[in-house]
C-alpha positions as CSV (number, residue, x, y, z in Angstrom):
1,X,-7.4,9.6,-8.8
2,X,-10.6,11.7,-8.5
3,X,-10.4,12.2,-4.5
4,X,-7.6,11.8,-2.2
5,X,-10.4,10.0,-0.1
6,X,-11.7,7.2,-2.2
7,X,-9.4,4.2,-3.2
8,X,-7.1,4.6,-5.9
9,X,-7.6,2.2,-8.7
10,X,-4.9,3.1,-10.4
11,X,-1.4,2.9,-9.3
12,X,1.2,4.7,-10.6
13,X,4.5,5.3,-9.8
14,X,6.2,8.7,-10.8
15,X,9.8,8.7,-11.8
16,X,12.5,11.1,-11.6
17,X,14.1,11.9,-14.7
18,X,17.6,13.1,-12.9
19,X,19.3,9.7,-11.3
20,X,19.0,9.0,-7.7
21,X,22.5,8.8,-7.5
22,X,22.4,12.2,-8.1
23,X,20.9,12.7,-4.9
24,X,23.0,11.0,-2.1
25,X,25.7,9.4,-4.6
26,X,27.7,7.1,-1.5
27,X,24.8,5.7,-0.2
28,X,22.1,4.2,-3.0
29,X,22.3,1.3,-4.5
30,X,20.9,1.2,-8.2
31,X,22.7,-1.8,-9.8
32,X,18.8,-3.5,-9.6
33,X,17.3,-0.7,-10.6
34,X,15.7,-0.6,-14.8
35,X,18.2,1.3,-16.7
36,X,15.9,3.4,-18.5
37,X,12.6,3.9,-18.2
38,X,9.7,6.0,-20.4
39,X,7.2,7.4,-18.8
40,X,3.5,7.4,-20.6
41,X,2.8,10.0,-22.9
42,X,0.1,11.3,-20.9
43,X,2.4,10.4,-17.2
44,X,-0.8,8.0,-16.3
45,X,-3.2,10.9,-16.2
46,X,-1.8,13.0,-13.4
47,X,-0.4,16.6,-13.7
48,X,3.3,16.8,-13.0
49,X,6.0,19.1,-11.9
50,X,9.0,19.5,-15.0
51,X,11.8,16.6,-14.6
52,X,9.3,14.4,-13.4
53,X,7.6,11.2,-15.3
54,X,4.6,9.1,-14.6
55,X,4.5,5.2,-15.7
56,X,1.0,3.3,-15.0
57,X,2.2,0.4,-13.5
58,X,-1.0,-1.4,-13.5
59,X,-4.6,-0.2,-14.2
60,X,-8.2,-1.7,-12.1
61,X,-6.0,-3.5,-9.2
62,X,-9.2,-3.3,-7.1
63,X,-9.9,-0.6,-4.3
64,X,-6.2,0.0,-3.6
65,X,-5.6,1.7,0.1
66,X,-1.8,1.1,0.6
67,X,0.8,-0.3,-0.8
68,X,4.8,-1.7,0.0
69,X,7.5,-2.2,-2.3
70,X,9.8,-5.0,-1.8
71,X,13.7,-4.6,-2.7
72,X,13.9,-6.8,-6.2
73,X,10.5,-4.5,-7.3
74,X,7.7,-6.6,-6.5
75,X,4.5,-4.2,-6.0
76,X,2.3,-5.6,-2.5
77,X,-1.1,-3.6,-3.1
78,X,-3.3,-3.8,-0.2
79,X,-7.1,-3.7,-1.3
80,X,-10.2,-2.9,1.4
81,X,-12.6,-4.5,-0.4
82,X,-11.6,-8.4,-2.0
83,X,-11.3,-9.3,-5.4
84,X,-11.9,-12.6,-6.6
85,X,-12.0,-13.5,-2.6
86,X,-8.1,-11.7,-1.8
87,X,-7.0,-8.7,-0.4
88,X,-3.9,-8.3,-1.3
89,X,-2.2,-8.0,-5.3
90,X,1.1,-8.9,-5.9
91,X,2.5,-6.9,-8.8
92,X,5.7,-8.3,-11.1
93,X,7.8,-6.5,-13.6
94,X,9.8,-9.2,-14.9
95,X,11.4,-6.9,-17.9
96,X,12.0,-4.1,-15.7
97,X,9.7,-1.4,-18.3
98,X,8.4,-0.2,-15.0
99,X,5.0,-1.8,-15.9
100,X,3.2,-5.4,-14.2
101,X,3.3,-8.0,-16.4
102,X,1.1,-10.1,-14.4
103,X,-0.4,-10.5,-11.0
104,X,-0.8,-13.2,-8.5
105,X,-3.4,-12.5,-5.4
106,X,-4.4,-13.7,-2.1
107,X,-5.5,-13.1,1.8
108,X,-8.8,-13.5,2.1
109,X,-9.3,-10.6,4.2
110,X,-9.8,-6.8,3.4
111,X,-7.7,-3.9,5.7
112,X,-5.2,-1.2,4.7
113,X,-2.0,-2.2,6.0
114,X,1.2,-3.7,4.4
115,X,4.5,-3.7,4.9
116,X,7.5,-5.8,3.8
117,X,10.6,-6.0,6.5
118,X,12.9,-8.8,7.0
119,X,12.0,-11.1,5.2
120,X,8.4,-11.0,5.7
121,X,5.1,-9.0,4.5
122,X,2.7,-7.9,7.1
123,X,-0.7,-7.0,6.5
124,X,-3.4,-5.9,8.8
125,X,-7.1,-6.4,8.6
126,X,-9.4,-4.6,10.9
127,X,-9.0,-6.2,13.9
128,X,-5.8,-8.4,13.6
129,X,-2.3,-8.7,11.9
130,X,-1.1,-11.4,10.0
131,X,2.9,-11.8,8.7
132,X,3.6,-14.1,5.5
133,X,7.5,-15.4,4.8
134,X,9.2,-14.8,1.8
135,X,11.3,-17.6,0.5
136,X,14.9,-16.8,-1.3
137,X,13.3,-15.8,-4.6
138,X,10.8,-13.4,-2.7
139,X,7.6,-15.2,-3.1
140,X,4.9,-15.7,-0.1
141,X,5.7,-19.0,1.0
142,X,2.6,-20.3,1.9
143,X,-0.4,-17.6,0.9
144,X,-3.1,-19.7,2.3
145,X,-1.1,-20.2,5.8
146,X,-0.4,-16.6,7.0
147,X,1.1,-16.5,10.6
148,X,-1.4,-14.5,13.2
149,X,0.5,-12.6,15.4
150,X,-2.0,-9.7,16.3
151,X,-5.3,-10.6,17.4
152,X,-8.6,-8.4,19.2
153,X,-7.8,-4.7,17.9
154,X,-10.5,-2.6,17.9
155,X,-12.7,-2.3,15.2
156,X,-15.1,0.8,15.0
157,X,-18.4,1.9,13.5
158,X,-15.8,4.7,11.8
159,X,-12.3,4.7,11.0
160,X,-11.8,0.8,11.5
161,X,-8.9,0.7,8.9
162,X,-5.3,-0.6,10.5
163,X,-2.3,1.0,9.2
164,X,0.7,-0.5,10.0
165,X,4.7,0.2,10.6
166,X,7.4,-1.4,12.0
167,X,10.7,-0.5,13.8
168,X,14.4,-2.1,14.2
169,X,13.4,-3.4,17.1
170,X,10.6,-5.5,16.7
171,X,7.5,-3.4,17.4
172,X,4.8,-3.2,15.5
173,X,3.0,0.4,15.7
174,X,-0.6,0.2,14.8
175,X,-3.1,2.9,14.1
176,X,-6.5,3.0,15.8
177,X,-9.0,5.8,14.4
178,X,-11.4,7.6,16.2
179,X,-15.0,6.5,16.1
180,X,-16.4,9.6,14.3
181,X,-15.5,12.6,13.2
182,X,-15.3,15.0,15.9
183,X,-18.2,13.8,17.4
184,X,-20.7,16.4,15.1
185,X,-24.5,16.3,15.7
186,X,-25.0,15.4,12.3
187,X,-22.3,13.5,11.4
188,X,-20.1,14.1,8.2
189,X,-22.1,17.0,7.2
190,X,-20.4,20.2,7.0
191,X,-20.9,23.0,9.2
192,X,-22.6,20.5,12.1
193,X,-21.0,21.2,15.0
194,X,-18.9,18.7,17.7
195,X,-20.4,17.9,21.1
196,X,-18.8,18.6,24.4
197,X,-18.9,16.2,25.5
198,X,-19.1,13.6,23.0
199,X,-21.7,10.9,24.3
């Protein structure tokens, strides 16, 4: 990635090279995870600390924001800007090498948020939530029919991107940015001051 705050349009996942049993060995289950896995030779272009690996998963996904992974693998990569008219990229692995073998898309809406709980992925755009069902094999059920179960959030000059998380007990917790950046005189520019108050 070339800034921490432009879209990353390349995902990649970095590996351990210890087991994650190793780590908590009574309470993970990795009977679905790939047995072995090889990172890229060059640990897709990022720097990394010893005993760690970096596979690409999948190059030019789009302007990726965020992204949820659901529990047999599938990648859910949430884009704020559409392409080919969908916001969100589904990512398969189907011979578990740790890298997509192909892609399906669809919401035709851009945003930031996605998550995957219970049975269903959520994803916000900038001024409403939507949830899709998975069916048993974990596909979206019907893609072009999300459910709309957030509407009217407020949607800003600045910061208008929704990120998203759920609890165990059905609430949704959604994040609402401030509508500039400390209010400066000249705004984004280094060095301008805030104003007290902000008009």
């Amino acid at each position: 990635m070339k800034s921490l705050f432009k879209p990353a349009l390349l995902i990649t996942i970095i590996i351990s090279v210890y087991s994650i049993v190793s780590c908590n060995k009574d309470h993970v289950d990795n009977s679905n995870l790939p047995s072995a896995l090889s990172p890229d030779a060059d640990n897709g272009g990022i720097t990394l600390p010893d005993g760690f690996g970096g596979i690409t998963v999948k190059s030019e996904t789009g302007a990726a924001r965020h992204l949820a992974v659901n529990t047999n693998g599938d990648i859910y990569v949430r884009l704020s800007e559409l392409k080919n008219g969908n916001g969100i990229v589904v990512l398969k692995d189907a011979d578990k090498d740790g890298r997509a073998d192909g892609d399906t898309s669809f919401g035709n809406f851009t945003g930031t948020g996605i998550v995957i709980k219970d049975g269903y992925v959520y994803a916000s755009s900038d001024e409403e939530i939507f949830r899709y069902k998975l069916d048993a094999s974990n596909n979206i059920e019907s893609p072009n029919a999300p459910e709309k179960i957030v509407t009217g959030l407020t949607k800003g000059i600045q910061h208008s991107s929704k990120s998203i998380t759920l609890d165990n007990n059905q609430n949704i917790y959604v994040n609402i940015g401030a509508p500039s950046n400390s209010c400066q005189v000249q705004d984004r520019t280094p060095g301008s001051p805030g104003q007290d108050p902000c008009p």
